[in-house]
C-alpha positions, 0 to 999 in steps of 0.5 A: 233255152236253146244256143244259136240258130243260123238264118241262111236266107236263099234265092237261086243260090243252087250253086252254092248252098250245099257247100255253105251249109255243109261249111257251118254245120262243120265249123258250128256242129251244135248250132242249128241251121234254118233256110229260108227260101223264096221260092227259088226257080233254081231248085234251091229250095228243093236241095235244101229239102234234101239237106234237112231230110239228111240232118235232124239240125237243118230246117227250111222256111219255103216262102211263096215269093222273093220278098227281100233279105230283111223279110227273110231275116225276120222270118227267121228271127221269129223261128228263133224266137219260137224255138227259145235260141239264145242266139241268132246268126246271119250269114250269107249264103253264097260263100262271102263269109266264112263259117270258121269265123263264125266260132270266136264271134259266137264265143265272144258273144257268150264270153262278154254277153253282148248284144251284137257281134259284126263281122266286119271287113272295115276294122283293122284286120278285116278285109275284101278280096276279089272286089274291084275298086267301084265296090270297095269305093260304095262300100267304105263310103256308105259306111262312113255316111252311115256313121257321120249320119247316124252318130254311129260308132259301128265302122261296118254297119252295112254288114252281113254277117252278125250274131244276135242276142235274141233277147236283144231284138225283142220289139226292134226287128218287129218295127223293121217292116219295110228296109231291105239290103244293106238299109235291113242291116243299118237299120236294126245294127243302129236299132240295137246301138241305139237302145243301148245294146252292147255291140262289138266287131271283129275282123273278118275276111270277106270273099266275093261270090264264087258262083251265081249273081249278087243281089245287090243292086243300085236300088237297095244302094238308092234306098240306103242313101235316102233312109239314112239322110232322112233318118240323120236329119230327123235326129238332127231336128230333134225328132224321133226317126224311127218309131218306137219299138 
């Protein structure tokens, strides 16, 4: 079996993922890195030909269209899984997260063979910098809504960065289909959480984007909302809220 492959879902992120690819092969030189592009008008998809033409450990995932984050990811997933890895990463890929990081949550994966590692900027010792307050604000309170909704534990569920267990998602990511944005990473979070995987955070920093334009947008936030109430009553009523893996 293989050790961990790292998802870096793209688009129009030219600016910056040279420098994030180059930032983990540095930080995980035996991990190997798969880019998933949308079809980038920026040129993004044709520098990251360039990087795998340069390194044997970097590979790319050239899809037609911008489909989404939670469609990339489980592209990317499936790529893991067919390529036998034990473990899959998801990182960001415009710089937010760093790839130093990245070593001791892998460690503790492997150490303590957990299912889920958070990199998460609500624990005590995570933080945000260079976020105004208005972010600061939605973020900290759709996590506590999440959480209250959900009967969650995770105080950071609406995070980007996470190493998998790949065995962990055999069935879960197949039954996440339609979420996307910060509603991909609640849902599949809860799906582990719920399913009894051992799931656990570690404080990290978080750095607001250098370079290019966030994606998210009050669409996805909109989207979050509404999929978490309903999933959150559903599981009050006694009903099943989400279908069977």
């Amino acid at each position: 079996m293989r050790g961990t492959l790292v998802v870096v879902p793209t688009y129009n992120e030219a600016a910056s993922i040279r420098t994030i690819v180059g930032r983990v092969r540095d930080a995980v030189p035996d991990a190997d890195v798969l880019i998933v592009d949308d079809a980038s008008p920026d040129g993004t998809g044709s520098i990251a030909d360039e990087l795998a033409t340069a390194d044997r450990r970097i590979t790319v995932l050239h899809r037609s269209a911008k489909s989404g984050l939670g469609s990339a990811y489980l592209a990317g997933f499936a790529r893991a899984r067919e390529g036998g890895y034990r473990y899959v990463v998801e990182i960001d890929a415009d710089g937010s997260h760093d790839p130093l990081e990245l070593r001791q949550m892998i460690a503790l994966a492997e150490a303590e063979q957990l299912d889920l590692v958070i990199g998460s900027r609500w624990v005590p010792g995570g933080s945000v910098v260079n976020w105004p307050w208005s972010r600061r604000f939605i973020s900290r309170t759709g996590n506590r809504y999440a959480r209250a909704m959900l009967g969650s534990s995770i105080r950071d569920i609406t995070a980007g960065f996470r190493v998998y267990r790949l065995s962990a998602l055999d069935g879960l990511d197949r039954a996440v289909v339609s979420s996307q944005g910060y509603c991909f990473q609640v849902e599949l979070a809860w799906r582990v959480e719920r399913a009894g995987g051992h799931v656990r955070e570690l404080p990290i920093q978080f750095v607001e984007r250098v370079s290019g334009r966030s994606k998210m947008g009050p669409g996805i936030v909109a989207e979050a909302l509404w999929r978490v109430t309903v999933w959150g009553v559903a599981t009050r009523l006694g009903l099943s809220p989400l279908a069977d893996a």
